[in-house]
C-alpha positions, 0 to 999 in steps of 0.5 A: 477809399483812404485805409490805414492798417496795421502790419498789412501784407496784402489789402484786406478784402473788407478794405477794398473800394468797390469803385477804384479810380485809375489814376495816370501819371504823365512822367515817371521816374527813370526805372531804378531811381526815385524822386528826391524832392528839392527844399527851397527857403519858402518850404523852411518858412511854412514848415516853421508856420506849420509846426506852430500851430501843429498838434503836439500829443493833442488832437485839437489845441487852442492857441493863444492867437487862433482855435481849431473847430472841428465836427464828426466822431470818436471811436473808441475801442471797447472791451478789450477789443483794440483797433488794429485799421479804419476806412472810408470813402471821403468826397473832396470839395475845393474851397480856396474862396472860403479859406484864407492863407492863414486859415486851414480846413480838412478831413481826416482819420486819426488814430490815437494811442497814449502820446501817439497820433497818426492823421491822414486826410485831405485839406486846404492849407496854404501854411503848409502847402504854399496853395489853396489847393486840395492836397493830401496830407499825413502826420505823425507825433515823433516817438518810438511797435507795429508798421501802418500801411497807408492805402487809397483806392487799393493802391499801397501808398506806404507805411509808418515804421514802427521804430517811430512810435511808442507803443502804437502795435494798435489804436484805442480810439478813431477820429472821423471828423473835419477840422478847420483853423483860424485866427481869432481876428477872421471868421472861421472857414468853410468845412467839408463842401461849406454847406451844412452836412454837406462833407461826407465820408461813407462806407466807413469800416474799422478793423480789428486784430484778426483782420475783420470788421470791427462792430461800430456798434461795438466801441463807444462812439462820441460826437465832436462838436465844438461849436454846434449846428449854427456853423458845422453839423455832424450826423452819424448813421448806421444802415441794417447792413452795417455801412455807415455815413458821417455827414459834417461840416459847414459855412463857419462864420464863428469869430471870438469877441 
């Protein structure tokens, strides 16, 4: 399960996975170190890549040389009941054949403030990871209350601090979707597994200031789909229980004429 919360201390029970993996490490660093990353002249260049098609205090930008698509769903807070921490579990397919070097395909949580954003997920970016390879991913908007943990499978991945956001003690809307980027002169990419509805993410869970769950119910849930059923789906259910699924994604296919 990928979580994020605000101010966390210790995991939440509702935040817990009921299925953990164990993941195991072949090497470690030497005890009383840490891994310094080397940039070499290739991570320059994506990263200058990355930045160009980036979201800049907007979820989904059209460029003038490409466009995003996306599908699933937008939580919003209601009432005055703010939200304080998501979670869901994600499956994770590999599309390196359905997306190109210049294209991208994810799935995600985003939190939204003002000006604010913070994603996590799981994508396909090669301008960004210099591979086809599923890899996950983070982002933040630069500006300048409240730390929020990062977890998956209920280890403490670790947090953004508060100093690098503007008023962000909260959310006031969640994104659950998949998103995908091409340039107008290719088809769009496979989202989710390429098949239509067949990313999902389940278990989904949405946290309020005193630390329990958050009604779905509760907020104002609005579809995201730009482009329609023909390329990707989205399908949002509830069971009696209050677990809910979101099924999206696609084949793509679209292409500006």
């Amino acid at each position: 399960m990928t979580t994020m919360q605000l101010n966390a201390t210790r995991i939440p029970r509702i935040f817990k996975s009921k299925a953990p993996r164990r993941r195991m490490f072949p090497r470690r660093c030497p005890e009383g170190t840490v891994l310094i990353p080397r940039t070499t002249k290739e991570d320059l260049i994506r990263e200058k890549m990355y930045k160009q098609i980036q979201p800049q205090h907007s979820i989904y930008p059209q460029a003038s040389d490409g466009a995003f698509h996306y599908a699933g769903r937008v939580i919003q807070s209601a009432g005055g009941r703010m939200i304080y921490g998501a979670g869901a579990i994600m499956t994770v397919f590999q599309l390196s054949s359905g997306v190109s070097n210049s294209q991208m395909s994810s799935a995600q949580l985003v939190f939204v403030k003002g000006k604010n954003i913070l994603q996590v997920g799981w994508h396909v970016d090669y301008s960004r990871e210099g591979d086809n390879r599923v890899r996950f991913f983070t982002y933040w908007t630069d500006e300048e209350n409240g730390n929020w943990e990062l977890y998956t499978d209920d280890e403490d991945i670790g947090y953004w601090p508060k100093e690098i956001f503007d008023n962000m003690g909260d959310a006031s809307e969640v994104h659950m979707d998949g998103v995908v980027y091409s340039p107008f002169n290719e088809p769009s990419p496979p989202m989710g597994s390429g098949e239509l509805h067949g990313g999902e993410m389940r278990d989904l869970l949405l946290m309020d200031g005193k630390g329990e769950r958050y009604d779905f119910d509760g907020g104002q849930i609005r579809i995201l789909n730009d482009l329609g059923i023909k390329y990707y789906g989205d399908y949002f259910a509830c069971e009696s229980g209050g677990s809910c699924t979101l099924r999206y994604g696609g084949p793509g296919g679209w292409k500006k004429t």
